[in-house]
mmCIF file as Biopython writes it, N, C-alpha, C and O atoms, coordinates in Angstrom:
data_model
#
loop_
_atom_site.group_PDB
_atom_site.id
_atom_site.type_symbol
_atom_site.label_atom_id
_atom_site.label_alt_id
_atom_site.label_comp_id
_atom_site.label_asym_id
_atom_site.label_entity_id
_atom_site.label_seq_id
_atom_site.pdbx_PDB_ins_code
_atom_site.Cartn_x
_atom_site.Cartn_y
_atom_site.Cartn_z
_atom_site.occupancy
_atom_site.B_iso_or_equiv
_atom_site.auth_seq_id
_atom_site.auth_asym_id
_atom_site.pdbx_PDB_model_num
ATOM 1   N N  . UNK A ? 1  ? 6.431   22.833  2.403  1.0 0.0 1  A 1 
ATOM 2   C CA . UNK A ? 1  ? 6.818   21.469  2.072  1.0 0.0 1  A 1 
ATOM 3   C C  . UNK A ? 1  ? 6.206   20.470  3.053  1.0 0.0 1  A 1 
ATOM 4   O O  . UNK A ? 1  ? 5.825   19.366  2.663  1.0 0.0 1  A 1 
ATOM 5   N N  . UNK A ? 2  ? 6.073   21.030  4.882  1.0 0.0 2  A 1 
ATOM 6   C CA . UNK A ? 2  ? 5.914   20.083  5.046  1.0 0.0 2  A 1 
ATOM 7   C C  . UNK A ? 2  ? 4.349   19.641  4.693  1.0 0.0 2  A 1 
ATOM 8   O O  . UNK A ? 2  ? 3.902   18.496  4.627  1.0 0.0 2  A 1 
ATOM 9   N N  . UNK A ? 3  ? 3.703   20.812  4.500  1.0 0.0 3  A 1 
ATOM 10  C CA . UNK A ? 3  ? 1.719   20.446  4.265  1.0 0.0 3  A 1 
ATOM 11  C C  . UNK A ? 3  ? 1.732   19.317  3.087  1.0 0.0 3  A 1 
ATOM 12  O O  . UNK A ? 3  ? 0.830   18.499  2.909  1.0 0.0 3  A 1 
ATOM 13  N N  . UNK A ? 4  ? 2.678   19.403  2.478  1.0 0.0 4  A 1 
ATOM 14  C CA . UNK A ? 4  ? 2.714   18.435  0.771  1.0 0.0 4  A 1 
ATOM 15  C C  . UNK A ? 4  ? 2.894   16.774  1.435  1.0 0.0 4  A 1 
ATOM 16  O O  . UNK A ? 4  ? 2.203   15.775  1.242  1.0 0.0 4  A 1 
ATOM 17  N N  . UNK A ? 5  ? 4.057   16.971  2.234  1.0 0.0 5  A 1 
ATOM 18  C CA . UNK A ? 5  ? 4.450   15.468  3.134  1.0 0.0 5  A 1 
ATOM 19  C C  . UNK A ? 5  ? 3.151   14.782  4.055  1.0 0.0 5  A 1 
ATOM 20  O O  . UNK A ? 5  ? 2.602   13.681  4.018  1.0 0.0 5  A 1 
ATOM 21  N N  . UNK A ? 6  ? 2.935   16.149  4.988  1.0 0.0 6  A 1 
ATOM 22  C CA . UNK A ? 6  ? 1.537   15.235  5.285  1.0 0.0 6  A 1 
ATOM 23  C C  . UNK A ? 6  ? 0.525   14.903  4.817  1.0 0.0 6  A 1 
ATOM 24  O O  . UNK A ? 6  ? -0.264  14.121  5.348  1.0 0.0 6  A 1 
ATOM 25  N N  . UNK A ? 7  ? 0.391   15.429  3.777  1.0 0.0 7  A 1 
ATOM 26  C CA . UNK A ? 7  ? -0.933  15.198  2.677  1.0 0.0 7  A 1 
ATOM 27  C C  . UNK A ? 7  ? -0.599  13.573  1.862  1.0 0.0 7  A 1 
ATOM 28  O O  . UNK A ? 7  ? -1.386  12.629  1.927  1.0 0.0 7  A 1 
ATOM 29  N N  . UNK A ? 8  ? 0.849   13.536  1.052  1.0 0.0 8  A 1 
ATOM 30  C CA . UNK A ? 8  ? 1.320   12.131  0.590  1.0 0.0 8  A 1 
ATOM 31  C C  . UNK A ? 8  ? 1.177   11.123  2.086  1.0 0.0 8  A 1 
ATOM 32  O O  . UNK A ? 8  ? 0.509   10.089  2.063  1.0 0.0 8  A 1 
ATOM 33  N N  . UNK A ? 9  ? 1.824   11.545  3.212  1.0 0.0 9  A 1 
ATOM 34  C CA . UNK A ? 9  ? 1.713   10.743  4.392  1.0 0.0 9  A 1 
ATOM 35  C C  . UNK A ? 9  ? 0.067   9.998   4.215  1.0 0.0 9  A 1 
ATOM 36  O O  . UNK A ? 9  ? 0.017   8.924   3.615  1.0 0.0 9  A 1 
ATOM 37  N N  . UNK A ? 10 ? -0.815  10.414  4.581  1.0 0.0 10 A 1 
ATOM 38  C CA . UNK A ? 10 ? -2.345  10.348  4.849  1.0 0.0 10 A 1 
ATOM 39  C C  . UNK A ? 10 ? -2.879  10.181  3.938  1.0 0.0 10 A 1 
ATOM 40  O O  . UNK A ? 10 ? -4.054  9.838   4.066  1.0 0.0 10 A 1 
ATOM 41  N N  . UNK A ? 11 ? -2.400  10.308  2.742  1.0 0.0 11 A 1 
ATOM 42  C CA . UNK A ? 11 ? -2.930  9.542   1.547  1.0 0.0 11 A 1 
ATOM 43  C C  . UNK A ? 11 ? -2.887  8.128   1.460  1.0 0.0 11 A 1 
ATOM 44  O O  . UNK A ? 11 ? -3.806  7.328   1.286  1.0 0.0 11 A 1 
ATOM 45  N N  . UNK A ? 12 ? -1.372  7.906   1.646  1.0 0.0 12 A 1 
ATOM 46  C CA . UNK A ? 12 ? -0.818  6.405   1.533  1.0 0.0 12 A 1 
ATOM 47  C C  . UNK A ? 12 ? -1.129  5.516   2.646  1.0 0.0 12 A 1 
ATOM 48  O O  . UNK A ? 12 ? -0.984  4.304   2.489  1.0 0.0 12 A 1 
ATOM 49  N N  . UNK A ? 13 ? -1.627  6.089   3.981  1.0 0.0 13 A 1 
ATOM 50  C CA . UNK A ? 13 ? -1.727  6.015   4.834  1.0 0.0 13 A 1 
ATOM 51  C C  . UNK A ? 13 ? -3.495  5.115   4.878  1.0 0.0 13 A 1 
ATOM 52  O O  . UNK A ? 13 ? -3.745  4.002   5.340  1.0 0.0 13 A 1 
ATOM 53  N N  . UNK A ? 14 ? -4.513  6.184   4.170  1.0 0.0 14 A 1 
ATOM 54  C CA . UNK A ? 14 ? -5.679  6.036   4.143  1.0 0.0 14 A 1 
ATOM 55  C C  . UNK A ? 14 ? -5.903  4.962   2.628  1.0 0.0 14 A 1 
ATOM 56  O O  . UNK A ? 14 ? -6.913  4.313   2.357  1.0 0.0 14 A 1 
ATOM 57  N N  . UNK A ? 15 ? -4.707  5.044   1.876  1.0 0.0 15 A 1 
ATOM 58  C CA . UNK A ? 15 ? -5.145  3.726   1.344  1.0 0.0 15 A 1 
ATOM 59  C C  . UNK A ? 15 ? -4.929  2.363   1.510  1.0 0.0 15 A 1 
ATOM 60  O O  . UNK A ? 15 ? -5.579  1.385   1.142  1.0 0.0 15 A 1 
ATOM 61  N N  . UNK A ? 16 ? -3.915  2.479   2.122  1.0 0.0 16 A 1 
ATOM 62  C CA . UNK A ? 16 ? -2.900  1.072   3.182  1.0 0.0 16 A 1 
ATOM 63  C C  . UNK A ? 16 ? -4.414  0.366   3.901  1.0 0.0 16 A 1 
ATOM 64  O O  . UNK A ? 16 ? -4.824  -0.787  3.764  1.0 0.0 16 A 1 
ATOM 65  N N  . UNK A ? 17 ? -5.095  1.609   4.765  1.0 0.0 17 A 1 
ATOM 66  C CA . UNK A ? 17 ? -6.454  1.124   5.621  1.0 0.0 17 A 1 
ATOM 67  C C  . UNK A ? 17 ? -7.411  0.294   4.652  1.0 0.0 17 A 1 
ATOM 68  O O  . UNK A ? 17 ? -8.002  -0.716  5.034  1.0 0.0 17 A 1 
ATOM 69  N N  . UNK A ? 18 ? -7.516  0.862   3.242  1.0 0.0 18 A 1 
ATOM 70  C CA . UNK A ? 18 ? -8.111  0.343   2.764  1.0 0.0 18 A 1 
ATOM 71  C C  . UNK A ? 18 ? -8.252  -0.917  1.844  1.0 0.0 18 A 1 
ATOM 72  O O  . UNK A ? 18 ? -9.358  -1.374  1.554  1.0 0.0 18 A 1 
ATOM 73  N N  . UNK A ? 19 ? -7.349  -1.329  1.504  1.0 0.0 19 A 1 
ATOM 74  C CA . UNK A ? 19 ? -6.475  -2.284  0.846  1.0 0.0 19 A 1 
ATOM 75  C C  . UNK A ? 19 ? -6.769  -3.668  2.070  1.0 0.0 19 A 1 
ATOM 76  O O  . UNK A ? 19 ? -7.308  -4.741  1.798  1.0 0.0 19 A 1 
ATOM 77  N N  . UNK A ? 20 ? -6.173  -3.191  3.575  1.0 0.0 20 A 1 
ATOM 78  C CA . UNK A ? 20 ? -6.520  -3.954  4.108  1.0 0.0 20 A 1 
ATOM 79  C C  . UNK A ? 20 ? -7.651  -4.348  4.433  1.0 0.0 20 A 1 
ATOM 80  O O  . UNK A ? 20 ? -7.691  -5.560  4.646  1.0 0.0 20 A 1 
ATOM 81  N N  . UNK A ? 21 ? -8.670  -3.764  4.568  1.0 0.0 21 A 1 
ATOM 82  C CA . UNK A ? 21 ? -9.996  -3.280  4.879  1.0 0.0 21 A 1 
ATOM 83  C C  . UNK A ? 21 ? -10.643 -4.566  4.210  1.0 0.0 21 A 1 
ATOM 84  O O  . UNK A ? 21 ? -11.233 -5.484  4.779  1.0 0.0 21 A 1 
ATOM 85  N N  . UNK A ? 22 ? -10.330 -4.365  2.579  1.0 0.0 22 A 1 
ATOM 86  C CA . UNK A ? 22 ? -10.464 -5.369  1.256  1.0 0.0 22 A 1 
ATOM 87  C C  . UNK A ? 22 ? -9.868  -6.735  1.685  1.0 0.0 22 A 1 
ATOM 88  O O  . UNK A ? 22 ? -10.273 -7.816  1.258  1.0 0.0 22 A 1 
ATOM 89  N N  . UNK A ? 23 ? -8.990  -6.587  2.462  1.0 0.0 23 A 1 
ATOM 90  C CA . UNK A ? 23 ? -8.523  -8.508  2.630  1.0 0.0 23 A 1 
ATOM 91  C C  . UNK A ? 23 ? -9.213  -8.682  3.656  1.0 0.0 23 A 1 
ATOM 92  O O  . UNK A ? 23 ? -9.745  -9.785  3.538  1.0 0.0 23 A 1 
ATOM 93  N N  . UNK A ? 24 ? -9.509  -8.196  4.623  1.0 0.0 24 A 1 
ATOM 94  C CA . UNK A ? 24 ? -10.310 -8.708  5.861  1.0 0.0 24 A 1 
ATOM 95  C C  . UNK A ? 24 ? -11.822 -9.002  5.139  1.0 0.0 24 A 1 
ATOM 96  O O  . UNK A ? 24 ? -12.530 -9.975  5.398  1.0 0.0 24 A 1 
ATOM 97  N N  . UNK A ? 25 ? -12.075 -8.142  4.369  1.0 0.0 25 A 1 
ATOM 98  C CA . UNK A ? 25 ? -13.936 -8.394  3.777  1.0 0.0 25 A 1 
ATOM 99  C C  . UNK A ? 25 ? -13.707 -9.658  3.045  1.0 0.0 25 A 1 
ATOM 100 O O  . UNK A ? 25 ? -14.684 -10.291 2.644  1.0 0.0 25 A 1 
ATOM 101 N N  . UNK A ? 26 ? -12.439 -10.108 2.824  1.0 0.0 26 A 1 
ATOM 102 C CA . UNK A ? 26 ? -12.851 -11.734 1.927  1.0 0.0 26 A 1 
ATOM 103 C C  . UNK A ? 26 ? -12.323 -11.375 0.832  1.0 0.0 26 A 1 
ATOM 104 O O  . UNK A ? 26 ? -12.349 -12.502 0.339  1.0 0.0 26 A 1 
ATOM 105 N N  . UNK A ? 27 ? -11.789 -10.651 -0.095 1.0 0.0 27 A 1 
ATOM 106 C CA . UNK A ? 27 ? -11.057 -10.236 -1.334 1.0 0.0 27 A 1 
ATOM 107 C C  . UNK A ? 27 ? -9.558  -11.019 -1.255 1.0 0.0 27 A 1 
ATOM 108 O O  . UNK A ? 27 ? -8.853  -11.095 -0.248 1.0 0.0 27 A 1 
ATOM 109 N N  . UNK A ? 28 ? -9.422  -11.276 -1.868 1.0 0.0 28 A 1 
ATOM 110 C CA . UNK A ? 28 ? -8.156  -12.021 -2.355 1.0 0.0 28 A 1 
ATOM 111 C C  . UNK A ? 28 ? -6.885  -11.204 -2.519 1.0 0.0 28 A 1 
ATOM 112 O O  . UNK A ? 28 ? -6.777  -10.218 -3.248 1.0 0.0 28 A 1 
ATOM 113 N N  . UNK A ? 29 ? -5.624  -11.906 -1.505 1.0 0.0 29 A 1 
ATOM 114 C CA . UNK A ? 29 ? -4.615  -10.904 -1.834 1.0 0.0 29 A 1 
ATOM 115 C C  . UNK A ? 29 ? -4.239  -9.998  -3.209 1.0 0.0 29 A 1 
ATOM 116 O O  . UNK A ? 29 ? -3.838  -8.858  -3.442 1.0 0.0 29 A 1 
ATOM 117 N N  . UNK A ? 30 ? -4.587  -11.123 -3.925 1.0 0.0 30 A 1 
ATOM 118 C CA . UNK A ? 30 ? -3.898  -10.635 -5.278 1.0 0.0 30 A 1 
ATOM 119 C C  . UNK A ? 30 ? -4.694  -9.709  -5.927 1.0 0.0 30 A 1 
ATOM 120 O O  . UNK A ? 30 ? -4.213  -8.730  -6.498 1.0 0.0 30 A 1 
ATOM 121 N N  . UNK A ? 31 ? -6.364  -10.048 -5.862 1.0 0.0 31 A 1 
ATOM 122 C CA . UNK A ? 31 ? -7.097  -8.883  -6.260 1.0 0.0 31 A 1 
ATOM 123 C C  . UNK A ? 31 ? -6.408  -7.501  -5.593 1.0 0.0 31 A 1 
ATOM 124 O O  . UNK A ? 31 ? -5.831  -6.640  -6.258 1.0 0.0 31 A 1 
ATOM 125 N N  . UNK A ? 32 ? -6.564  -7.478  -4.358 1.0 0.0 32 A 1 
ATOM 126 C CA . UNK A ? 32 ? -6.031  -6.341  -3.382 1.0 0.0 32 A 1 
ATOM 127 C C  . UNK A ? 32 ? -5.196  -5.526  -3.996 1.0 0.0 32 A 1 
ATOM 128 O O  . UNK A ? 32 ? -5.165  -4.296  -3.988 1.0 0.0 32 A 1 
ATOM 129 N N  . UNK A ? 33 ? -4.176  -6.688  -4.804 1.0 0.0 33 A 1 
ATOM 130 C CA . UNK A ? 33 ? -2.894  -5.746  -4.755 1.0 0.0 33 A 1 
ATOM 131 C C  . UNK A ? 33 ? -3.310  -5.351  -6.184 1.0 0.0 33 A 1 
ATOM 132 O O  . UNK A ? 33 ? -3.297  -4.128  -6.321 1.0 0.0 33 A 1 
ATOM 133 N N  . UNK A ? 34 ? -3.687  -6.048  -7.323 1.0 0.0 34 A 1 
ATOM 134 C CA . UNK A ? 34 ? -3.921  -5.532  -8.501 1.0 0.0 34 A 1 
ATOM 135 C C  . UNK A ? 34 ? -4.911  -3.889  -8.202 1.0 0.0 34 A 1 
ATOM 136 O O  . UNK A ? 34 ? -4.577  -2.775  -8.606 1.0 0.0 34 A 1 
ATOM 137 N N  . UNK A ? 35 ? -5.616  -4.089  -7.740 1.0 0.0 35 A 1 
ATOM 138 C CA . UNK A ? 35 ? -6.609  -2.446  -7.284 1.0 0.0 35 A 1 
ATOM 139 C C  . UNK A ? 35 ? -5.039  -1.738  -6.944 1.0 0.0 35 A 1 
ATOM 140 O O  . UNK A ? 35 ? -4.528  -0.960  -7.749 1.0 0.0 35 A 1 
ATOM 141 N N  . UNK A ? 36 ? -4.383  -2.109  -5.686 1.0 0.0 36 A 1 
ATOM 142 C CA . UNK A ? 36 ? -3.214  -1.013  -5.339 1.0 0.0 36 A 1 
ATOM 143 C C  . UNK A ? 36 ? -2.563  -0.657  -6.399 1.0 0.0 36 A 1 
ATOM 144 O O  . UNK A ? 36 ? -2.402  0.555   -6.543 1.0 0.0 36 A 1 
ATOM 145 N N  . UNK A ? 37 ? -1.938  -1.687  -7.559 1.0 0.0 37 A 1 
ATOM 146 C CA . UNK A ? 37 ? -1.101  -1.209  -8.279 1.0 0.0 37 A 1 
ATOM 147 C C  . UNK A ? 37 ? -1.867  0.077   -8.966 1.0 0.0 37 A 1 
ATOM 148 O O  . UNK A ? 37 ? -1.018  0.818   -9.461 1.0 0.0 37 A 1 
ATOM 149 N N  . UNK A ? 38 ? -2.989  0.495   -9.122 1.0 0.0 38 A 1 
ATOM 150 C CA . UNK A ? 38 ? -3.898  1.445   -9.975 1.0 0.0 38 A 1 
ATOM 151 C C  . UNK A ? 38 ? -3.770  2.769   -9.110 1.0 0.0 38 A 1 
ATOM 152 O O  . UNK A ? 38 ? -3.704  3.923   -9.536 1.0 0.0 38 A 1 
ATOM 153 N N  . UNK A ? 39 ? -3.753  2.363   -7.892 1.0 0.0 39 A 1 
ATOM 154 C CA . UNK A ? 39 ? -3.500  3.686   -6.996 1.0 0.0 39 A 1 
ATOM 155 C C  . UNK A ? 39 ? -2.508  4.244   -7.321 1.0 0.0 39 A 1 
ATOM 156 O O  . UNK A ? 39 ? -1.411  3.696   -7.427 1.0 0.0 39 A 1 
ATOM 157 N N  . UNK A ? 40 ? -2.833  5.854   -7.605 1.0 0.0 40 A 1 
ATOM 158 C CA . UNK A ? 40 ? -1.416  6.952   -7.454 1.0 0.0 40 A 1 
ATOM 159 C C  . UNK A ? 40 ? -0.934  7.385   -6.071 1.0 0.0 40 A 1 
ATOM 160 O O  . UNK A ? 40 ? -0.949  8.587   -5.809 1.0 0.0 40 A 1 
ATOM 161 N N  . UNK A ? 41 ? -0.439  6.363   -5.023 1.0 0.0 41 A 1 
ATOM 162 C CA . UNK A ? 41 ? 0.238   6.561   -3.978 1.0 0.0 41 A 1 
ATOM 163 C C  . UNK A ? 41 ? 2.037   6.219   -3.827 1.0 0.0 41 A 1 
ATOM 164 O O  . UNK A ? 41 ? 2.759   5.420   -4.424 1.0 0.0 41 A 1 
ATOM 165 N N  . UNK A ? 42 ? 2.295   7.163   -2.820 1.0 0.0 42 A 1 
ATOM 166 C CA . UNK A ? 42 ? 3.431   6.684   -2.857 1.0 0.0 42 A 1 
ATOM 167 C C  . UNK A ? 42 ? 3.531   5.905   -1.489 1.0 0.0 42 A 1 
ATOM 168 O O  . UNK A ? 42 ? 3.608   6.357   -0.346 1.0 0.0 42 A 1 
ATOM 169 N N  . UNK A ? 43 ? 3.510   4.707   -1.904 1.0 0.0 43 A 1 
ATOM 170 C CA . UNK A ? 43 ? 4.203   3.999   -0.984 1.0 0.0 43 A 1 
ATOM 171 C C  . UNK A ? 43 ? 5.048   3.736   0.240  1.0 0.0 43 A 1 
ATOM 172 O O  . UNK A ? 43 ? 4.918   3.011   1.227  1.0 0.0 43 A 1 
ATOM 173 N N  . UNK A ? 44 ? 5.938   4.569   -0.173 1.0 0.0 44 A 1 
ATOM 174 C CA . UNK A ? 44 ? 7.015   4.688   0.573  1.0 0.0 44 A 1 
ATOM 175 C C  . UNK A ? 44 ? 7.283   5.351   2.037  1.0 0.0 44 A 1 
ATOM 176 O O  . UNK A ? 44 ? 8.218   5.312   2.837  1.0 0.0 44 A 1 
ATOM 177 N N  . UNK A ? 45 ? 5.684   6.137   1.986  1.0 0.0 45 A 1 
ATOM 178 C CA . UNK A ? 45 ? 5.190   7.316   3.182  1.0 0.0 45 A 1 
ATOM 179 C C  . UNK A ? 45 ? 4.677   5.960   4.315  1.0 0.0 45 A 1 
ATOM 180 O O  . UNK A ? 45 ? 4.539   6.052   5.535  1.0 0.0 45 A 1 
ATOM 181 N N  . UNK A ? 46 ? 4.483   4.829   3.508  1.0 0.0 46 A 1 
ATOM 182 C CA . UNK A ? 46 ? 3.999   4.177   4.172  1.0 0.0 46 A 1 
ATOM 183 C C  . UNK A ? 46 ? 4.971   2.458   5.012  1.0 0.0 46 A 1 
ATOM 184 O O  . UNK A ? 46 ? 4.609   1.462   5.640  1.0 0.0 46 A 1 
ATOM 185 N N  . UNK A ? 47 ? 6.396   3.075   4.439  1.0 0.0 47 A 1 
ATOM 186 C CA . UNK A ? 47 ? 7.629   2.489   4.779  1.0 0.0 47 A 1 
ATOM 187 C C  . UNK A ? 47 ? 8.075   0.883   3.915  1.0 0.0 47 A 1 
ATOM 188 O O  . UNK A ? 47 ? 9.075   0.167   3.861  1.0 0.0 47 A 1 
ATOM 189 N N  . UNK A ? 48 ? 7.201   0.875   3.550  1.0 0.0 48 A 1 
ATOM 190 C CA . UNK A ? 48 ? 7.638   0.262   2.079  1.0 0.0 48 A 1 
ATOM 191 C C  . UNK A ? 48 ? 8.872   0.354   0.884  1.0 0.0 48 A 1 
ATOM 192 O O  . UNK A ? 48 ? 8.485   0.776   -0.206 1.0 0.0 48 A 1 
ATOM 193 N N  . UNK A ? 49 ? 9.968   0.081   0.972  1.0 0.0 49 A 1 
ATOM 194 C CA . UNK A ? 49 ? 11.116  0.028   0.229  1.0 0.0 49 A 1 
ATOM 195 C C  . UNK A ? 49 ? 10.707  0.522   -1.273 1.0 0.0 49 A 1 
ATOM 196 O O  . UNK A ? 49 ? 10.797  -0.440  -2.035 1.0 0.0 49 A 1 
ATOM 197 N N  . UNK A ? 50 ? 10.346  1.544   -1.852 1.0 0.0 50 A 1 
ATOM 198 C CA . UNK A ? 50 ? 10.129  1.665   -3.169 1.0 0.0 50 A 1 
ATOM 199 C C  . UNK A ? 50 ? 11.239  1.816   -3.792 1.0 0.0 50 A 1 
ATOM 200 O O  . UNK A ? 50 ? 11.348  1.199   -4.851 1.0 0.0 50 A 1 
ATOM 201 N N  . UNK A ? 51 ? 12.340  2.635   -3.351 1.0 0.0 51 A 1 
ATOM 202 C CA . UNK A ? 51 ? 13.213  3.161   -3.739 1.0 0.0 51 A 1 
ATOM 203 C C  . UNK A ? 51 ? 14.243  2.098   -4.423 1.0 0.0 51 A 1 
ATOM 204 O O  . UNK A ? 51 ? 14.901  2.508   -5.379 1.0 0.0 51 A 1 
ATOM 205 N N  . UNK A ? 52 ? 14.403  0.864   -4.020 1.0 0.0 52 A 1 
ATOM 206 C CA . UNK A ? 52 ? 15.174  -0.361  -4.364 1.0 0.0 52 A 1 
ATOM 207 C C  . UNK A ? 52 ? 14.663  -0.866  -5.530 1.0 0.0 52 A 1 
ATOM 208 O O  . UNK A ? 52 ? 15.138  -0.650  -6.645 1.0 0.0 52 A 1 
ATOM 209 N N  . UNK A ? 53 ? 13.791  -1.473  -5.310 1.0 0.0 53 A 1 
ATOM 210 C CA . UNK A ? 53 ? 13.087  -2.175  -6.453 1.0 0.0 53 A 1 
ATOM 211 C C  . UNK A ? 53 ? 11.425  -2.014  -6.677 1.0 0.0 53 A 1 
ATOM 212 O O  . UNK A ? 53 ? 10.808  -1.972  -5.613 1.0 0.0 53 A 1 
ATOM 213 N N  . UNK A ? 54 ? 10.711  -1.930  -7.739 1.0 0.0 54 A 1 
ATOM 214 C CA . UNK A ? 54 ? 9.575   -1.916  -7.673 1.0 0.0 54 A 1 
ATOM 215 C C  . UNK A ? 54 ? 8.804   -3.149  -7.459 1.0 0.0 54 A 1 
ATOM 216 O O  . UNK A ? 54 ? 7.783   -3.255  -6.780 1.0 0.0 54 A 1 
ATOM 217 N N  . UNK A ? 55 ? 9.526   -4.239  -8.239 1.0 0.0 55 A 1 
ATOM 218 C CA . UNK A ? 55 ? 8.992   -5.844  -7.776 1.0 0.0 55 A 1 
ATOM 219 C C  . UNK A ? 55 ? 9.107   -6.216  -6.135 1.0 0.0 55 A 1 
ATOM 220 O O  . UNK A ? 55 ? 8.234   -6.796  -5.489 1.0 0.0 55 A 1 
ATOM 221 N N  . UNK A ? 56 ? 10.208  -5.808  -5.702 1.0 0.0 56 A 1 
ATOM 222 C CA . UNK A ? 56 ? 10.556  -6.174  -4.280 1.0 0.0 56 A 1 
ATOM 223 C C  . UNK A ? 56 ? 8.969   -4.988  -3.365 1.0 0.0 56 A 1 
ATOM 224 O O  . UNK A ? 56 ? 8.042   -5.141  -2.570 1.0 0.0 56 A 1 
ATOM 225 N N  . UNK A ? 57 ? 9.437   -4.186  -3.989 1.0 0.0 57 A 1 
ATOM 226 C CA . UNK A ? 57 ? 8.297   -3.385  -3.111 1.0 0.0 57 A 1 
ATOM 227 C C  . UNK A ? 57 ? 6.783   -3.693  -3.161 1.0 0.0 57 A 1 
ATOM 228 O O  . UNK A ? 57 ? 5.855   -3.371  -2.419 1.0 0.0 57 A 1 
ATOM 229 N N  . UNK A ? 58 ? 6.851   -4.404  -4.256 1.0 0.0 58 A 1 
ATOM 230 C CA . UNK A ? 58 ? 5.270   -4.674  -4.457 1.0 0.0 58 A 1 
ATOM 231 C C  . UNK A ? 58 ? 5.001   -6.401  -3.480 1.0 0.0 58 A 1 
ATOM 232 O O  . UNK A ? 58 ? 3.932   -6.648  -2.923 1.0 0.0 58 A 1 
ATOM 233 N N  . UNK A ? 59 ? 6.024   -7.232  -3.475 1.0 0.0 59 A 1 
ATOM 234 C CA . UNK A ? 59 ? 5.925   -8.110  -2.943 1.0 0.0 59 A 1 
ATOM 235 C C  . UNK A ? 59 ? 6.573   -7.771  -1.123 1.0 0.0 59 A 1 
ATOM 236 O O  . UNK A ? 59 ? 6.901   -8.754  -0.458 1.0 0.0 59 A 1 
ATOM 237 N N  . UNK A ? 60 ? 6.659   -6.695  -0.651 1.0 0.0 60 A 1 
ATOM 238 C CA . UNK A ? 60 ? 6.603   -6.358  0.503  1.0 0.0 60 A 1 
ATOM 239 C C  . UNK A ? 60 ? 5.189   -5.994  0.511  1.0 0.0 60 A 1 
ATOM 240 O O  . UNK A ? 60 ? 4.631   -6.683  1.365  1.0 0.0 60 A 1 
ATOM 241 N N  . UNK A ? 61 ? 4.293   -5.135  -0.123 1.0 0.0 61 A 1 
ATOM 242 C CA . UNK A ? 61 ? 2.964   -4.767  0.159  1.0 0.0 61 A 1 
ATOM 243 C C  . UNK A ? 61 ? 2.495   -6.333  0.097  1.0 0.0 61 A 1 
ATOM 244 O O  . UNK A ? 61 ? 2.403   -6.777  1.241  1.0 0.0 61 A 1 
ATOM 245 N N  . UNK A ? 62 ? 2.172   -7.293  -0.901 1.0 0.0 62 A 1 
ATOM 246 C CA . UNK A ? 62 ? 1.810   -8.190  -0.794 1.0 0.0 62 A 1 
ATOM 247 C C  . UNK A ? 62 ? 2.413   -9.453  0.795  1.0 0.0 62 A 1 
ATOM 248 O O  . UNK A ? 62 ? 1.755   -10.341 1.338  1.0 0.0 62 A 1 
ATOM 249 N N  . UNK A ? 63 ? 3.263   -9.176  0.969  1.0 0.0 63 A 1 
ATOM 250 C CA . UNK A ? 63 ? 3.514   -9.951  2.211  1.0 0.0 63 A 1 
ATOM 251 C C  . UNK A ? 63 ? 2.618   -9.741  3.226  1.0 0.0 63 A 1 
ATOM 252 O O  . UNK A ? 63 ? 1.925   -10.533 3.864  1.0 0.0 63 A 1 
ATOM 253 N N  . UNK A ? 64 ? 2.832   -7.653  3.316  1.0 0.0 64 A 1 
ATOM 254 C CA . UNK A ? 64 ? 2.071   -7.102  5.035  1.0 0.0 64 A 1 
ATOM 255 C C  . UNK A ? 64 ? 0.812   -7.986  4.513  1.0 0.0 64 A 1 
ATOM 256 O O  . UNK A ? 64 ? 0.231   -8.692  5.338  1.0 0.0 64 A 1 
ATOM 257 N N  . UNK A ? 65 ? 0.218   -7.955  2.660  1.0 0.0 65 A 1 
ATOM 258 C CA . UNK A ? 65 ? -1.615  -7.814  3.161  1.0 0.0 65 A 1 
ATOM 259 C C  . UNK A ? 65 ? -1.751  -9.684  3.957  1.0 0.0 65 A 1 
ATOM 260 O O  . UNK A ? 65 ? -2.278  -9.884  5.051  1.0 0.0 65 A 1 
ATOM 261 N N  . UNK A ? 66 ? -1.300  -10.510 3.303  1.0 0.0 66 A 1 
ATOM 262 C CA . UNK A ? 66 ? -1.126  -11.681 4.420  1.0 0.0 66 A 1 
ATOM 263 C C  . UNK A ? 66 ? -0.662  -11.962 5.531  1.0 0.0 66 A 1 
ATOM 264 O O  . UNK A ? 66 ? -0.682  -13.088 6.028  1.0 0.0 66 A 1 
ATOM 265 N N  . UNK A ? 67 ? -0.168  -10.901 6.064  1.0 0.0 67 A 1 
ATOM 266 C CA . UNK A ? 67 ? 0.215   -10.747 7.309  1.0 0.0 67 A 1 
ATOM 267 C C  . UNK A ? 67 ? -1.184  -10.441 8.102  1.0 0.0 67 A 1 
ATOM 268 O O  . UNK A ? 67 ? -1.610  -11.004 9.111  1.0 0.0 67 A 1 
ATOM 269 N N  . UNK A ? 68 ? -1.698  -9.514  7.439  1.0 0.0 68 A 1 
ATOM 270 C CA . UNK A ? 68 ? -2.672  -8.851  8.104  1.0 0.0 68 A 1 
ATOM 271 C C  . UNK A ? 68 ? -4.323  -9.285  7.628  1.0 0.0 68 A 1 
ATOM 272 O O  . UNK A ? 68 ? -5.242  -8.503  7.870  1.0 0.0 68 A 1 
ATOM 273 N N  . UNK A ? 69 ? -4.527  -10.379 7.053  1.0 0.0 69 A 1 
ATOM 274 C CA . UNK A ? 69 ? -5.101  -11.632 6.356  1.0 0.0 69 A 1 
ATOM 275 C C  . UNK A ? 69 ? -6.489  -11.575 7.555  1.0 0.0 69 A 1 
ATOM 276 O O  . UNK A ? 69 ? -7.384  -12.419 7.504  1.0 0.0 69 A 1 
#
């Protein structure tokens, strides 16, 4: 179980890098997040509230990527 956790961990992990990667090159939050929504990650490895709401969680990813702008 745990090889499965670190594998979702470092997934979500290595796409988080990349997402941001995309707002620092000049891409637009919202593009950003439309590409994320297409990703099969879970989120949540990446401490993101999924479990509550999916709108709330998606507008927590959208907050960090302007955070990190």
């Amino acid at each position: 179980m745990s090889k499965i956790k670190n594998y979702l961990w470092d997934e979500s992990e290595k796409a988080l890098d990349e997402l941001i990667s995309k707002v620092k090159s000049g891409e637009t939050v919202s593009s950003v997040l439309e590409y994320a929504k297409t990703l099969n990650v879970d989120w949540s490895f990446c401490g993101f509230s999924w479990h509550d709401n999916e709108d709330e969680a998606w507008s927590e990813i959208e907050d960090f990527l302007y955070a990190n702008k």
